[in-house]
C-alpha positions, 0 to 999 in steps of 0.5 A: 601839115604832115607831122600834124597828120602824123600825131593825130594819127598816133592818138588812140582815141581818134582815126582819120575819116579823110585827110582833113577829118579826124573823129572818135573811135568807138567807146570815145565820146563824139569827136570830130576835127577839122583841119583848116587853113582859116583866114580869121578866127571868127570867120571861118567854114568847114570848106576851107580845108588845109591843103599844105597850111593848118591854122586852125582846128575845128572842133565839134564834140559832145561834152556829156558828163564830166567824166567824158569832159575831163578825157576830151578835154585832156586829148585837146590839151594834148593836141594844143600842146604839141602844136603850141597852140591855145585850146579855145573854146569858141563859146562856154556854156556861160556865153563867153566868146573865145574862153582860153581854156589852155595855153601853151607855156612854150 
């Protein structure tokens, strides 16, 4: 969880709320990311915060346009990638449910 702290901490875009929050810094569109140790994927609650294991990272964000949508977009690709993890969305404007956005090639 460390080194997981350390990176999101060295994104420019983001600033730590508390130690398992992370949201947008001013003039980035609306962010805020959970770190969670979840026992499932679809079953899971902003209490079940990470203390030593991170499984899953909650995202909440605005989309907006899609200018604002392509900068979001590429933070989580960014964060996804270091991780070596998917970047799913949970539900698409479409009604798909767990739409793999990005995947890891690792």
């Amino acid at each position: 969880m460390e080194k997981l702290v350390t990176f999101l901490m060295s994104i420019t875009e983001l600033k730590q709320n508390s130690n398992y929050l992370f949201a947008n810094n001013q003039g980035f569109p609306f962010t805020e990311i959970l770190l969670l140790n979840a026992k499932n994927i679809d079953s899971w609650s902003e209490n079940n915060f990470a203390k030593t294991k991170v499984n899953l990272l909650a995202i909440v964000c605005e989309k907006g346009n899609d200018e604002n949508f392509q900068k979001l977009k590429m933070m989580f690709i960014k964060i996804a990638n270091f991780l070596s993890w998917q970047l799913v969305d949970e539900e698409t404007d479409d009604g798909i449910e767990n739409f793999i956005i990005w995947e890891s090639k690792r």
